[in-house]
C-alpha positions as CSV (number, residue, x, y, z in Angstrom):
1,X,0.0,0.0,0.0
2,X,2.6,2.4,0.9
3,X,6.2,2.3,-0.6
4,X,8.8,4.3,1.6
5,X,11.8,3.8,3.7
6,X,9.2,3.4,6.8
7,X,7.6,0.1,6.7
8,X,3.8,0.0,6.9
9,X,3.7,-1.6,10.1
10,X,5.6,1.5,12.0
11,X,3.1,3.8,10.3
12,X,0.5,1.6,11.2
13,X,1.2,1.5,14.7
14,X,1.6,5.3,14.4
15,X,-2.0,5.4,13.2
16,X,-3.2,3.2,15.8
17,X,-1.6,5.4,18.7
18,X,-2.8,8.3,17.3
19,X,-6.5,7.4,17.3
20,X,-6.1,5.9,20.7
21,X,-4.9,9.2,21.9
22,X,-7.7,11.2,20.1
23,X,-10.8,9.0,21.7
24,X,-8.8,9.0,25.0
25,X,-9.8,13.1,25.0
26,X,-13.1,12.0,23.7
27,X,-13.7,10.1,26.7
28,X,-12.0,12.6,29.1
29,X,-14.4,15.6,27.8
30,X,-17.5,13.3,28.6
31,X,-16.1,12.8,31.8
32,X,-15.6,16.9,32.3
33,X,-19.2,17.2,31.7
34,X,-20.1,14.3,34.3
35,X,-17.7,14.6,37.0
36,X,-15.9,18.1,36.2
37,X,-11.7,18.9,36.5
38,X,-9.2,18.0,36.0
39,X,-11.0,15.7,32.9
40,X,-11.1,18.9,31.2
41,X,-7.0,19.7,31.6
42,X,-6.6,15.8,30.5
43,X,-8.6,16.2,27.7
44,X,-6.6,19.3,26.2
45,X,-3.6,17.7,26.8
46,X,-4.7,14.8,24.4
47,X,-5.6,16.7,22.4
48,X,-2.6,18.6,21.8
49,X,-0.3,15.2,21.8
50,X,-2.8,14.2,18.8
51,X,-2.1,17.2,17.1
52,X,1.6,16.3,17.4
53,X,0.9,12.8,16.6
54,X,-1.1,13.4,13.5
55,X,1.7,15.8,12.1
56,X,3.8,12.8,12.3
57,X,1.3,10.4,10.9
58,X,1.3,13.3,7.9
59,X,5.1,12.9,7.5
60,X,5.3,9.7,7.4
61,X,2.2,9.7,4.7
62,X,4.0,12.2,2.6
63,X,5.8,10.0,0.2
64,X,2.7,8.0,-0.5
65,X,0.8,11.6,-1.6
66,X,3.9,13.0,-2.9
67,X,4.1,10.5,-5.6
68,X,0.5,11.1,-6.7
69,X,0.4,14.6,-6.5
70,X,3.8,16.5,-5.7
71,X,2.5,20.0,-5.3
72,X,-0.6,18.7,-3.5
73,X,1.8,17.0,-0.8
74,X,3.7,20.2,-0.1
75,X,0.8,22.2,0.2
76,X,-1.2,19.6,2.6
77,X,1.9,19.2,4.5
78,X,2.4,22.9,5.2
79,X,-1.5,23.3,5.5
80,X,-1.4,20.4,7.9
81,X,1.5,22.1,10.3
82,X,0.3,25.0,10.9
83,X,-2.9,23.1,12.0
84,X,-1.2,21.0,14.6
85,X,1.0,24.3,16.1
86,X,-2.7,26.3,16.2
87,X,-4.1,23.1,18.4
88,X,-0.8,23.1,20.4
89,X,-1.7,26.8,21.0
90,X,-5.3,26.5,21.6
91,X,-4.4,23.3,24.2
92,X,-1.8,25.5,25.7
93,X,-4.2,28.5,26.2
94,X,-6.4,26.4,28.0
95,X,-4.4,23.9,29.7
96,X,-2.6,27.0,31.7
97,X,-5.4,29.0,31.9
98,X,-4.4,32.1,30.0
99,X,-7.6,31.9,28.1
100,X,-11.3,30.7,28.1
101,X,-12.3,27.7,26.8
102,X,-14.4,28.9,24.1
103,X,-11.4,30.7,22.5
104,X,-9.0,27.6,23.2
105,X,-11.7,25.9,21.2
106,X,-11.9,27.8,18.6
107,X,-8.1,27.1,18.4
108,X,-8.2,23.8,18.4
109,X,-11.8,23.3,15.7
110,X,-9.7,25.7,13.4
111,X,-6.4,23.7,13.8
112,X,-7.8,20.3,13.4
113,X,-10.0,21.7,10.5
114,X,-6.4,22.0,8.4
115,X,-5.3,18.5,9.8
116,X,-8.6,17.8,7.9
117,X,-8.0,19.1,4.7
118,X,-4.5,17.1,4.8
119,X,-6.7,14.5,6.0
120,X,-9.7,15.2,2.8
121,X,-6.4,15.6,0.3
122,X,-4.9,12.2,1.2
123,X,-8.4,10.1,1.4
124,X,-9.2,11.5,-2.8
125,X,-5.9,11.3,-3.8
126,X,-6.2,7.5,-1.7
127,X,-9.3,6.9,-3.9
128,X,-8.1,7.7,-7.4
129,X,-4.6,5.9,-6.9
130,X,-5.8,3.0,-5.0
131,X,-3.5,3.0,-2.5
132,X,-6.4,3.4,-0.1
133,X,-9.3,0.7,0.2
134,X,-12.6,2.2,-0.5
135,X,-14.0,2.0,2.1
136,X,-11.6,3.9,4.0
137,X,-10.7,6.6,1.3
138,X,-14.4,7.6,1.6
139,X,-14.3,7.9,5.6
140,X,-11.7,9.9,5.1
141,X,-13.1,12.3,2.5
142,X,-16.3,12.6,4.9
143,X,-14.4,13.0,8.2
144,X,-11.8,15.4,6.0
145,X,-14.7,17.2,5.5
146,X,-16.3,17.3,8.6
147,X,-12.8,18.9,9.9
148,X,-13.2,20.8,7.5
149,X,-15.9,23.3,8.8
150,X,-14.0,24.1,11.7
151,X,-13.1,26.5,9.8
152,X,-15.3,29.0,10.3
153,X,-13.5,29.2,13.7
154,X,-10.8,31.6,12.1
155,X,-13.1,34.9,12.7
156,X,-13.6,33.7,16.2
157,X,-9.6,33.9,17.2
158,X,-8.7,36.9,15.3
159,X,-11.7,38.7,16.8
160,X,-10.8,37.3,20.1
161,X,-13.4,35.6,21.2
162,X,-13.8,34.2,24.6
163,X,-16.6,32.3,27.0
164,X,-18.0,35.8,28.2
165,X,-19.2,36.1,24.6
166,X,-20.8,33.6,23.9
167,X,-23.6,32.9,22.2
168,X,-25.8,30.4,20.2
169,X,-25.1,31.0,16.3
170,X,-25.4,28.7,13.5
171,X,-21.6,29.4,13.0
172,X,-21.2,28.3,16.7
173,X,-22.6,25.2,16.0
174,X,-21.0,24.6,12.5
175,X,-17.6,24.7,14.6
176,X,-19.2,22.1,17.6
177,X,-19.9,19.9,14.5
178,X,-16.4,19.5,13.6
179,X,-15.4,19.0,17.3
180,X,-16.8,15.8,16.9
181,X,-14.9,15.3,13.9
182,X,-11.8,15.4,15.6
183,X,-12.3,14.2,19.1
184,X,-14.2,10.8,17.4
185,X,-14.1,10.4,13.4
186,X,-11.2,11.2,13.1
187,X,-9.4,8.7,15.8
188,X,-11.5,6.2,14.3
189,X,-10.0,6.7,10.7
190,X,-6.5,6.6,12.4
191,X,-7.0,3.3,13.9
192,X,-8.6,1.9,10.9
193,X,-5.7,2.9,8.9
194,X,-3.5,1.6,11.3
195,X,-5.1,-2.0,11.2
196,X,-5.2,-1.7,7.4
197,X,-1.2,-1.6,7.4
198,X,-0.8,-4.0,9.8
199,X,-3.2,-6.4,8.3
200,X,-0.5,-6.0,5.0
């Protein structure tokens, strides 16, 4: 599936810890909202490790997307990066309280939404060389673009944005929607990729 000096076994295993991470702060921000700190701490931690975690996964991917579509690879990779430092920041921010948590969020949904494009880039590109099953290539494309609409957290940071301001808004939700991208569809498509390689 994937020719490059890493065997597919280490970047499955990669994938695998990646995902587990990611639904390990799926887990801890149910158990904020049922049992309060320091869930909540836990969760932006893992969360940021993820982020770092995923921008490996991306490296290691690169030669596999690089050979079907060279610009494409640069440009996901790049996109991809500044995603993961913008969740590092938005983990940071909240993890030593110099911020709210809305605005941490908006960090992180706006982060993770590049991961996703990578994420969106790798899954077609997956479809139309084969490298990817089908199955999997069109998780990928949906959860890329789920990510995705994070997005439309951008306005929120620049602005500054923080719990005191607050407020119901379609673009609110639109952002909450691609939380759940990233703290469960998208740990799920790491650990399926994972399993694919391993399975090889």
């Amino acid at each position: 599936m994937f020719t490059n000096n890493l065997s597919s076994t280490t970047i499955g295993w990669v994938g695998i810890a990646t995902g587990i991470v990611g639904l390990l702060a799926f887990v801890f921000i149910i158990l904020l909202f049922a049992a309060g700190q320091p869930f909540g701490t836990m969760n932006d931690f893992c969360i940021g490790i993820a982020a770092v975690m995923s921008l490996v996964l991306v490296w290691m991917l690169f030669p596999r997307l690089h050979a079907q579509s060279p610009l494409l690879s640069r440009i996901a990779f790049v996109i991809a990066a500044i995603g993961a430092v913008l969740v590092l920041v938005g983990s940071g921010l909240a993890i030593f309280g110099v911020k709210g948590w809305f605005l941490s969020g908006l960090y992180m949904a706006a982060g993770n939404a590049m991961i996703g494009l990578w994420l969106l880039g790798l899954s077609y590109s997956g479809l139309k060389g084969g490298y990817l099953p089908h199955g999997l290539g069109v998780f990928g494309v949906t959860i890329g673009v789920i990510l995705a609409l994070g997005l439309v957290a951008i306005p929120g940071i620049f602005r500054g944005i923080d719990t005191s301001e607050y407020e119901i808004s379609i673009v609110n939700l639109i952002w909450w929607v691609s939380s759940i991208g990233y703290l469960a569809g998208y740990p799920v498509w790491c650990v399926l990729l994972g399993r694919t390689l391993l399975s090889k």
